[in-house]
N, C-alpha and C positions, 0 to 999 in steps of 0.2 A: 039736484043738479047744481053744480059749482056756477059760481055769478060770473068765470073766467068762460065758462061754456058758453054762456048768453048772451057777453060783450062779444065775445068775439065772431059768433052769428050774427052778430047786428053788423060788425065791421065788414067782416064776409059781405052781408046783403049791400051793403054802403057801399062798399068795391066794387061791387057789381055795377049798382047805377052808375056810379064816376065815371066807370070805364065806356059803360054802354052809351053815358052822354059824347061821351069826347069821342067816342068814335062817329056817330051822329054830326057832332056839331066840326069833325075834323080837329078836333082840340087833342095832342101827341100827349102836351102835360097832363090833360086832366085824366088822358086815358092811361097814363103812366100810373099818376098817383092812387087813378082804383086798382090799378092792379096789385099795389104796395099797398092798398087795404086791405085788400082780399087776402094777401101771403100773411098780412100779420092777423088776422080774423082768424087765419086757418091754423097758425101757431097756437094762438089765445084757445081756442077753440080747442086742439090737443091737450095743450097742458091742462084745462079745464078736467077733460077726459082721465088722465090719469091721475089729478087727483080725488074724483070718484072714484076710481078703478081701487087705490090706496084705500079709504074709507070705507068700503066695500060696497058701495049703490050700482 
């Protein structure tokens, strides 16, 4: 599994809380900025995929 696949499920998971707090706590930025983790976790997380996909795993 590519180390791009695994950062970027960690950011995923991190977006997730961010978002889940701010919406909780009424916080717009922090609920903005998980969800700008989560999109780039979901990117990282692709490109990861295709470079196993290349490698052939």
């Amino acid at each position: 599994m590519d180390k791009d696949r695994i950062e970027g499920s960690a950011k995923q998971a991190k977006g997730a809380v961010k978002e889940a707090t701010g919406k909780v706590l009424g916080d717009a930025k922090l609920q903005s900025e998980g969800k700008a983790d989560k999109a780039e976790g979901k990117i990282q997380n692709a490109v990861g995929g295709i470079k196993d996909t290349l490698r052939g795993k």
